[in-house]
C-alpha positions as MATLAB code, in Angstrom:
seq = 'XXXXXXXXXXXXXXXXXXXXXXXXXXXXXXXXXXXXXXXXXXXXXXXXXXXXXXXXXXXXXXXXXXXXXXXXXXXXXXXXXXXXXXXXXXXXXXXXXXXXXXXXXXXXXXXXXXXXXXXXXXXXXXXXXXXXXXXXXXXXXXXXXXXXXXXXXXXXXXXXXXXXXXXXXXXXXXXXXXXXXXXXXXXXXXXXXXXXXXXXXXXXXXXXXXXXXXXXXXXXXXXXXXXXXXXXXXXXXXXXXXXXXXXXXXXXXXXXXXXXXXXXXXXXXXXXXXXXXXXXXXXXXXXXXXXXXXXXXXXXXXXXXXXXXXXXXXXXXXXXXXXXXXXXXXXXXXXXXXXXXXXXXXXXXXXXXXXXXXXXXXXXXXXXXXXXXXXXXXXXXXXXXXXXXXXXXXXXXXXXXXXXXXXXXXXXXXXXXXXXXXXXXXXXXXXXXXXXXXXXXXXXXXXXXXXXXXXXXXXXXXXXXXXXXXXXXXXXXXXXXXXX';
ca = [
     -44.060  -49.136   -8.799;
     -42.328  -46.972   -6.068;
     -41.753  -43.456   -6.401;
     -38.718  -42.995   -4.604;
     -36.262  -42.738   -7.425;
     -38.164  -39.847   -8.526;
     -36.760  -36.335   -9.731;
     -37.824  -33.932   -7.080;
     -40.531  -30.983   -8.712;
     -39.310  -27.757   -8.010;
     -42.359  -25.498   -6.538;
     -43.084  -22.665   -8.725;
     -44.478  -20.958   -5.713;
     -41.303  -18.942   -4.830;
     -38.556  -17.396   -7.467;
     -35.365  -19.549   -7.614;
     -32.674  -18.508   -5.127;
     -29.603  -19.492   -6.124;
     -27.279  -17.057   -3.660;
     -27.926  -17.289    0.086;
     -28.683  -13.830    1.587;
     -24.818  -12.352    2.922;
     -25.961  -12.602    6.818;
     -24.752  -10.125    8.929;
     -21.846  -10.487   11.498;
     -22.033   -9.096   14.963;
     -18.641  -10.014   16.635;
     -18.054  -10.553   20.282;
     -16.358   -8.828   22.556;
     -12.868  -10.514   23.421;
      -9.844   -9.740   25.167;
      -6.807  -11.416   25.835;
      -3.053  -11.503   23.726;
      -3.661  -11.098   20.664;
      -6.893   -8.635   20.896;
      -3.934   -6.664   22.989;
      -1.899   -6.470   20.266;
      -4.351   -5.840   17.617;
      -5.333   -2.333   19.610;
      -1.749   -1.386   19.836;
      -1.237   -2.218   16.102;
      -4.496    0.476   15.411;
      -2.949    2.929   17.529;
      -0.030    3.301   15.961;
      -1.637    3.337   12.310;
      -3.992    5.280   13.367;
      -1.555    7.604   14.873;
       0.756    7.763   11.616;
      -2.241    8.091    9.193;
      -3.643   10.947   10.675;
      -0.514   12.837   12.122;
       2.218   12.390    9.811;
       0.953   14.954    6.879;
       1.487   17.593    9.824;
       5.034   16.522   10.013;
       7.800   19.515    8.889;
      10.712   19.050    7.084;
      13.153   22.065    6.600;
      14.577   21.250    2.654;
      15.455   25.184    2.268;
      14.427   27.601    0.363;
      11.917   27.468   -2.696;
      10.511   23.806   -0.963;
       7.773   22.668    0.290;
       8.503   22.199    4.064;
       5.662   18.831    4.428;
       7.645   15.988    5.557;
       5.710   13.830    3.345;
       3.569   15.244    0.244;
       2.920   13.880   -2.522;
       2.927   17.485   -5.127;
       0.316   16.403   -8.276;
       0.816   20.062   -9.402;
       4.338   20.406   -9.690;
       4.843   16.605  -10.352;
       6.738   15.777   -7.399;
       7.027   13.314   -4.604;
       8.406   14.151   -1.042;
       9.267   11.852    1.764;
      11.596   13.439    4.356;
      15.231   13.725    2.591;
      14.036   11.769   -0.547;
      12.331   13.938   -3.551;
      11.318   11.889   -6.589;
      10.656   13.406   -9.679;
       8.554   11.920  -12.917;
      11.792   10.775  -13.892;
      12.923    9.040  -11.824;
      10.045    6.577  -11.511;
      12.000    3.777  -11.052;
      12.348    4.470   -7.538;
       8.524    3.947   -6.980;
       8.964    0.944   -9.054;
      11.722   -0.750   -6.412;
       9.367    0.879   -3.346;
       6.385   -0.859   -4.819;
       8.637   -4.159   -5.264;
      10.213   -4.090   -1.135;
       6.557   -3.652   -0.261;
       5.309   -6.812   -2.928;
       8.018   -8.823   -1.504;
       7.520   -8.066    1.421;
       3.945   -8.888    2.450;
       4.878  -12.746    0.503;
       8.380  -12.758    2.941;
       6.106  -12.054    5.668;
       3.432  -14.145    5.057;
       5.669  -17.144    4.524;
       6.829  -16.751    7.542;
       3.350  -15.788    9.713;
       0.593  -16.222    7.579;
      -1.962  -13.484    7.200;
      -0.819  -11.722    9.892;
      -0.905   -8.335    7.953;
      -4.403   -8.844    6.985;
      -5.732   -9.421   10.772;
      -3.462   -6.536   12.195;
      -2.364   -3.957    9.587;
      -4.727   -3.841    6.648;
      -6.710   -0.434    6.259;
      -9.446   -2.553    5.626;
      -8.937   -4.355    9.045;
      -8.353   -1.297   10.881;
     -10.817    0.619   10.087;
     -13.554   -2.628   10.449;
     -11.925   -2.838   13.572;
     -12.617    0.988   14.827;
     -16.246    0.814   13.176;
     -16.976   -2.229   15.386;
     -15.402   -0.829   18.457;
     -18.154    2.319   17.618;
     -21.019    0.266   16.932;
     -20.337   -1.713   20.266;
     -19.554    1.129   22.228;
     -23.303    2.654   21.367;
     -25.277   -0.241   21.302;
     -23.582   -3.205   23.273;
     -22.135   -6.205   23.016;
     -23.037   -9.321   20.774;
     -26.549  -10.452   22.176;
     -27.231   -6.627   22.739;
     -26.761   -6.058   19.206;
     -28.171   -8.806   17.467;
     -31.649   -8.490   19.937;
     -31.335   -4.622   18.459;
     -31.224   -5.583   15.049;
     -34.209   -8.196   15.288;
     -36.641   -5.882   17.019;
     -38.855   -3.353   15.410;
     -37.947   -0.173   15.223;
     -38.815    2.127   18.043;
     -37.174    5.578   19.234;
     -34.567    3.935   20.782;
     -33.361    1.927   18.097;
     -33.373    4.759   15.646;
     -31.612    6.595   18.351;
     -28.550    4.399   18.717;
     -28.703    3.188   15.012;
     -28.233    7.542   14.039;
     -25.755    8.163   16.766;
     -23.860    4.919   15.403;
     -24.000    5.778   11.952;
     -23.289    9.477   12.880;
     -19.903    8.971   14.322;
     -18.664    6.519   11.600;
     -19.574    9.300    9.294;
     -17.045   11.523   11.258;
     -14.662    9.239   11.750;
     -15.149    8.787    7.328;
     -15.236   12.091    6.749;
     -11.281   12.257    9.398;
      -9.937    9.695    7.145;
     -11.112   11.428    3.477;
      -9.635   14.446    5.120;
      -6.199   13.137    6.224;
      -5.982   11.164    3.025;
      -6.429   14.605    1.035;
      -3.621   16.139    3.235;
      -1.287   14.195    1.435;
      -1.607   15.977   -1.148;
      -2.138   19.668   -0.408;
      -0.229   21.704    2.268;
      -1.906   20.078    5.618;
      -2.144   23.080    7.632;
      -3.516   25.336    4.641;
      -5.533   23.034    3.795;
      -7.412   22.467    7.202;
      -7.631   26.503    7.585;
      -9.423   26.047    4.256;
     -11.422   23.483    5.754;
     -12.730   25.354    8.667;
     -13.358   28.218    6.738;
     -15.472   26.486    4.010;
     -12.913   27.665    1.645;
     -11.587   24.612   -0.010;
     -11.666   23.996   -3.944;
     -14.584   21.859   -5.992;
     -11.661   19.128   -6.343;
     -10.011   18.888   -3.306;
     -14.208   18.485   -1.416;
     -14.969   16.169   -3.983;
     -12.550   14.036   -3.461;
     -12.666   14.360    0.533;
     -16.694   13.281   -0.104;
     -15.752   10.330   -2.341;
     -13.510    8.672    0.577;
     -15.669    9.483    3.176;
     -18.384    7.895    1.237;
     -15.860    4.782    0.608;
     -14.646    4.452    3.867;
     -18.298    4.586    5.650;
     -19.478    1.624    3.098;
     -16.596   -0.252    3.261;
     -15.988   -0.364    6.840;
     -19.635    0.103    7.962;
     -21.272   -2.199    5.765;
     -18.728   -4.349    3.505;
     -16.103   -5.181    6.019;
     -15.825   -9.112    5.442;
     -17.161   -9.115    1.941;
     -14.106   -6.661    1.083;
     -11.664   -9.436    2.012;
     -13.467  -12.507    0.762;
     -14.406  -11.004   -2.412;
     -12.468   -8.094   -3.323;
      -9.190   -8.473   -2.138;
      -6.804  -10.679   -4.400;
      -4.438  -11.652   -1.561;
      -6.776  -14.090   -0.324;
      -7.548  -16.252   -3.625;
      -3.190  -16.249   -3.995;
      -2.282  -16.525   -0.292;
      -1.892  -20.054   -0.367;
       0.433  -20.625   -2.675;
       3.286  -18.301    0.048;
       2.444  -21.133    2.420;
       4.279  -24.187    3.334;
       4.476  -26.606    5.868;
       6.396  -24.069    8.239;
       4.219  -21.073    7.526;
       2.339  -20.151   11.174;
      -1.061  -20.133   10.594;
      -4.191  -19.886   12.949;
      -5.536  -23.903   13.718;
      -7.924  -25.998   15.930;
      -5.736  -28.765   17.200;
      -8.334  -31.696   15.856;
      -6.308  -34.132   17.851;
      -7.248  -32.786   21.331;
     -10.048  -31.317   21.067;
     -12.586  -34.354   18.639;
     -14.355  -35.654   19.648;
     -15.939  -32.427   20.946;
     -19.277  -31.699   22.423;
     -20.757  -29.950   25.092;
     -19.458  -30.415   29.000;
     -22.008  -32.705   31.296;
     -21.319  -31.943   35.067;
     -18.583  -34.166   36.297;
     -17.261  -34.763   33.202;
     -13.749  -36.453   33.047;
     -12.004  -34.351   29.949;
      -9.161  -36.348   30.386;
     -11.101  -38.625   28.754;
     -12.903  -37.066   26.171;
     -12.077  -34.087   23.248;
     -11.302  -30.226   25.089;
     -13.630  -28.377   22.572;
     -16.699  -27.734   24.761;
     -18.498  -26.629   21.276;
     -19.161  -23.316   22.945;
     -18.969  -21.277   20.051;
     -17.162  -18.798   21.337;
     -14.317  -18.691   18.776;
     -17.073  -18.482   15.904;
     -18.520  -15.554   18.068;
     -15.418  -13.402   18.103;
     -14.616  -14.310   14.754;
     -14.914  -10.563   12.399;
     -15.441  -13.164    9.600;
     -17.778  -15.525   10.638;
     -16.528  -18.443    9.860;
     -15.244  -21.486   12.424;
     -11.897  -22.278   12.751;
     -12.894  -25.797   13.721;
     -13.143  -26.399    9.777;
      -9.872  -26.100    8.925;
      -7.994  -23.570    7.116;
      -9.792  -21.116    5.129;
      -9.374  -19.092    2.647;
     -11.645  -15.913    4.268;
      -9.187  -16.598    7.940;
      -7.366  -13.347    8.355;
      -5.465  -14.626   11.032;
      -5.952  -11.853   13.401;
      -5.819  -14.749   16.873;
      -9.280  -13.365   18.538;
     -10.391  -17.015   18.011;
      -7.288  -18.083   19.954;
      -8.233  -15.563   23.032;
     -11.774  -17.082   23.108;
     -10.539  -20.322   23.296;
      -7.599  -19.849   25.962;
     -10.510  -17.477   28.001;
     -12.709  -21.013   27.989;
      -9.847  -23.398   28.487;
      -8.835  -21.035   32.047;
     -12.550  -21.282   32.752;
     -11.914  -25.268   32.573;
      -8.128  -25.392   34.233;
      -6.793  -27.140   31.072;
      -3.870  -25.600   28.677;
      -3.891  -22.957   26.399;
      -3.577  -24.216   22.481;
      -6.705  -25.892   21.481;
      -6.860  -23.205   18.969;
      -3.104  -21.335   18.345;
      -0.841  -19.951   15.927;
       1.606  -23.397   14.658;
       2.546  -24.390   11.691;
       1.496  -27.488    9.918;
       3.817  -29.809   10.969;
       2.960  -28.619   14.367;
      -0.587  -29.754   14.328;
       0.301  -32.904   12.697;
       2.648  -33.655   15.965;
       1.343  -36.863   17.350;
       1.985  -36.119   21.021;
       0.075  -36.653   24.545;
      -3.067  -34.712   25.000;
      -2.632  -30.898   25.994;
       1.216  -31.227   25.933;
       2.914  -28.255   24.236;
       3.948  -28.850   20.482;
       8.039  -29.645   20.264;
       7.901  -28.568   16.586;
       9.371  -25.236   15.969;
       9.097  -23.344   12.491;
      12.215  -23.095   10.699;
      12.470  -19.702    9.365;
      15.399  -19.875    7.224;
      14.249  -22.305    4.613;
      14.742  -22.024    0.238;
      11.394  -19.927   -0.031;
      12.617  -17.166    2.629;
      16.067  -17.172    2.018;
      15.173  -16.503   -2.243;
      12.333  -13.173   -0.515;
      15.516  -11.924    1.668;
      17.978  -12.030   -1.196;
      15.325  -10.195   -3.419;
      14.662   -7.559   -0.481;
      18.481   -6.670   -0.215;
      19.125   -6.234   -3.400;
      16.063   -3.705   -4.931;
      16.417   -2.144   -1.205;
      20.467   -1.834   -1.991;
      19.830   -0.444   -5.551;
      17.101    2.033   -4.436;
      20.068    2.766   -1.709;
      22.377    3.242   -4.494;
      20.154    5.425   -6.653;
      19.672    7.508   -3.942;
      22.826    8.290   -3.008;
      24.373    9.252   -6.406;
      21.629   10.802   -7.805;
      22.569   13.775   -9.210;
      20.811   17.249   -8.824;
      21.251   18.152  -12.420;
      20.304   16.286  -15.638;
      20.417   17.147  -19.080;
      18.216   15.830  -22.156;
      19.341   16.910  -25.665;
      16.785   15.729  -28.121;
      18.371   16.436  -32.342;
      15.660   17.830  -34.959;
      14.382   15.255  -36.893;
      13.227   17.329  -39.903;
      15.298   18.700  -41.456;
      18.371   17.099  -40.103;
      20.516   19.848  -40.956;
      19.968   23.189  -42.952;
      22.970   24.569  -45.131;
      23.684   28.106  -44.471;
      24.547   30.658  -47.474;
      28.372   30.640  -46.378;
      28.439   26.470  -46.712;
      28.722   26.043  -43.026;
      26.051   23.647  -41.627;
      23.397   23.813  -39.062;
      21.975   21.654  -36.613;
      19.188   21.959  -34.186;
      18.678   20.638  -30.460;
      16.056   20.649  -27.682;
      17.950   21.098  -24.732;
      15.744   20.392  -21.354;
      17.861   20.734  -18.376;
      16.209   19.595  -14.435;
      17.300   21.599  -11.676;
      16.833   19.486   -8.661;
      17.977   21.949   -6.303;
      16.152   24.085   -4.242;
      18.127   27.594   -5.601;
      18.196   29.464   -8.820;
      20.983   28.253  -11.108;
      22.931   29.390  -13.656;
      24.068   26.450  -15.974;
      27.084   26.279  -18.672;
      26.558   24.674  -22.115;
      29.622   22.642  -24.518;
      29.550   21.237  -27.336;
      32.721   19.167  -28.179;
      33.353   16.434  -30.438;
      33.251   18.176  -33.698;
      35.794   21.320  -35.676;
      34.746   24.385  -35.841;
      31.437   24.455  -33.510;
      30.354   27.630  -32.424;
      26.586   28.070  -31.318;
      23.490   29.792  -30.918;
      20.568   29.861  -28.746;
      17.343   30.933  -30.107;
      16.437   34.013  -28.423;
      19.391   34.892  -26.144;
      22.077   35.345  -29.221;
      25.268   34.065  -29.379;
      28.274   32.125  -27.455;
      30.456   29.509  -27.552;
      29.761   28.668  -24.024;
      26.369   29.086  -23.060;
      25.387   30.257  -19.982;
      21.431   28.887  -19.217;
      18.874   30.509  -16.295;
      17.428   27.975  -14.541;
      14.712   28.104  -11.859;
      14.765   26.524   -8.476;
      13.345   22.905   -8.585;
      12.239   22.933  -12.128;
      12.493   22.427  -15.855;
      13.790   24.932  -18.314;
      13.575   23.874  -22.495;
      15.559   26.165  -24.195;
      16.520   25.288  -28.472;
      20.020   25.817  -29.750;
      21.543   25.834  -32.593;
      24.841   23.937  -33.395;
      27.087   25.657  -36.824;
      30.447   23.915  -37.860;
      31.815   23.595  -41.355;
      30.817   20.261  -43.007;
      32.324   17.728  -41.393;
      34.650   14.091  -42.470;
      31.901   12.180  -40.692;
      28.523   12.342  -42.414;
      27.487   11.773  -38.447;
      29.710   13.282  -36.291;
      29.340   11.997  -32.360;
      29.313   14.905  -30.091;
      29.502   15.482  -26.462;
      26.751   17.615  -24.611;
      28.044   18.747  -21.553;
      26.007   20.515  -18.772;
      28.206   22.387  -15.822;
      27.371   24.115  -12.987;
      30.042   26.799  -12.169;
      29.607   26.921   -8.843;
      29.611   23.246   -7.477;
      31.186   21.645  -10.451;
      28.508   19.200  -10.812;
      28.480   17.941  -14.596;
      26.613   16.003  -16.613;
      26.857   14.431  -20.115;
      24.460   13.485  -23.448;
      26.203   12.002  -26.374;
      24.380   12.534  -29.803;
      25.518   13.316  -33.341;
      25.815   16.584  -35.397;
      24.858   15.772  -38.970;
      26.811   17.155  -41.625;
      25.792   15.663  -45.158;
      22.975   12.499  -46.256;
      24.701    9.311  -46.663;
      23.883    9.388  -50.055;
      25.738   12.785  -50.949;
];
């Protein structure tokens, strides 16, 4: 009887495998477009991640003067004009929304386009690479470096590589601290070995972070451990621009025989060279896929070959997919254009204006006072030996501005009130110190014969003499139980 239906036997000679070993990428050197634009793109992030904590910002006296700071010890937030205290949080919450929104407007309209030219993680993969090229050469350089055994002059270029990566780590930790700490104190601090156990620990922790993540993660970061590319495709539709291999000019490919007529035959050459340039690894020849960051070196490999052979650019290009489902003469340029202003961009535009026009809104009539009045809970109200009745209050008042204040106190809303504030003594308009950017908590005391209304509603109101800015807190003075 044959054997050839058989179940294969699995050898026991070697453990079971059942990952592939992650194989190393060594990307080619392109240029062209794209690769153009992705170096201007790191410049200027570059440029704005390291500078801007240097940035100065006159907001007076009593203020920080860092354009943007983000205070963890004084609970504050700073960005130019705009200061954001804890409570105000909803303003974060309408930033973090514009920026949500965004990234789906924009990659409904483009694709990944912010993962292949703004993305730390792309940036910094991007300067590591540069490095590593820079030190030990180009593709074939590289990978012949990394398959021979070690001698001086690997170990040489493999320490100076991994030597400047660590200082370009250790500029990023640093300039991600600054944000956080006075920049130019901080860096004096720096250079003197002076700087605190929690401030250098955290500078180690992202230098350690960047120099694995762009030295030795790169792709697996965006395959792996970056959401955005297991929900990308559900932003995309058929006029989304994405990176594609136009299958209908360039199958059926293979490689170019001397004399060749390619009017004849498929334009891909199968030269590789956009699977050599690719930072992922991956060929674009496949289709669409979900580790494609879209960052168009592919397409500058491909239009450098297609010169080489005097036919048009666009085997490979940024279209949509009605644009690469065109049926239309070979090489001709695609007559499809993407319609940006479809039901999907139009619903992200409406939802941009309108958390951008409330943060706007917030913004501009927020106030730089604000008064919390918080009644006792137990006891509710204490009976004094002449019959009158007493209430207590926590009374926290924010002084947003940048100058000491002196704040005035009412109470209105129920006969008789006169007050008392624990500590100072006693007025029937109360005149409160408060510090320069800061919170004061102060308790008072409310006294007013017993009142009609078992809860009387009463009217907090917080004045500041000298701009007239007011603000209000409704709560209740409680005379009697409901049951008396």
């Amino acid at each position: 009887m044959s054997d050839q239906h058989e179940k294969p036997v699995l050898s026991t000679d070697q453990p079971l495998q059942l990952f592939e070993k992650q194989k190393r990428i060594f990307p080619k050197r392109v240029w062209g477009k794209f690769r153009k634009l992705k170096w201007l793109a790191m410049l200027i992030t570059l440029s704005i991640y390291y500078l801007a904590p240097f940035l100065r910002y006159n907001r007076g006296p009593n203020a920080p003067d860092q354009a943007i700071l983000i205070d963890l010890a004084d609970s504050r937030a700073y960005f130019f004009f705009i200061e954001i205290w804890p409570q105000e949080v909803y303003f974060l919450t309408g930033i973090l929304i514009v920026a949500a929104i965004g990234l789906f407007f924009l990659t409904s309209l483009f694709g990944r386009v912010w993962c292949g030219y703004l993305c730390f993680q792309t940036v910094w993969t991007d300067l590591f690479v540069w490095v590593e090229r820079f030190v030990q050469g180009d593709r074939n350089a590289r990978l012949k470096l990394a398959k021979s055994k070690w001698s001086l002059e690997k170990a040489r270029k493999y320490l100076t590589t991994h030597a400047l990566w660590l200082l370009i780590s250790l500029g990023t930790g640093g300039a991600w601290v600054f944000y956080f700490n006075d920049a130019y104190v901080l860096l004096d601090q720096i250079f003197h070995l002076d700087v605190e156990p929690s401030v250098m620990g955290w500078i180690i922790a992202l230098t350690l972070s960047t120099y694995l993540m762009a030295g030795f993660a790169r792709e697996q970061v965006c395959t792996y451990m970056c959401p955005y590319a297991r929900f990308q495709s559900a932003m995309f539709d058929q006029d989304s621009l994405v990176i594609g291999y136009d299958d209908r000019r360039g199958e059926t490919r293979g490689k170019l025989k001397k004399g060749q007529d390619l009017t004849k035959r498929g334009h891909c050459v199968d030269c590789t060279a956009c699977v050599q340039v690719c930072p992922m690894g991956i060929d674009i020849r496949d289709g669409l896929q979900m580790e494609c960051i879209a960052c168009g070196l592919c397409v500058d490999a491909c239009n450098s070959v297609m010169d080489k052979l005097s036919l048009p650019h666009g085997l490979i290009r940024y279209d949509t997919d009605r644009g690469f489902r065109e049926d239309r003469p070979n090489g001709s340029p695609p007559s499809v254009k993407p319609h940006y202003l479809r039901l999907r961009t139009l619903w992200y535009v409406g939802i941009l204006v309108s958390v951008s026009v409330g943060i706007l809104y917030g913004l501009l009539t927020r106030s730089p006072l604000d008064l919390h009045v918080i009644h006792d809970r137990n006891p509710l109200f204490v009976t004094l030996s002449d019959g009158t009745i007493r209430n207590g209050y926590d009374i926290k008042i924010l002084n947003k501005t940048h100058h000491d204040k002196m704040y005035k106190v009412t109470f209105e809303g129920a006969d008789g009130i006169t007050t008392k504030v624990q500590g100072v003594g006693n007025y029937s308009l109360i005149a409160l110190p408060v510090f320069a950017d800061s919170v004061a908590h102060f308790r008072v005391f409310v006294m007013a014969p017993a009142q009609q209304n078992p809860r009387t509603p009463i009217t907090v109101t917080l004045t500041d003499p000298f701009t007239g800015l007011t603000d209000h807190y409704e709560t209740i003075f409680v005379s009697k139980k409901y049951d008396d």
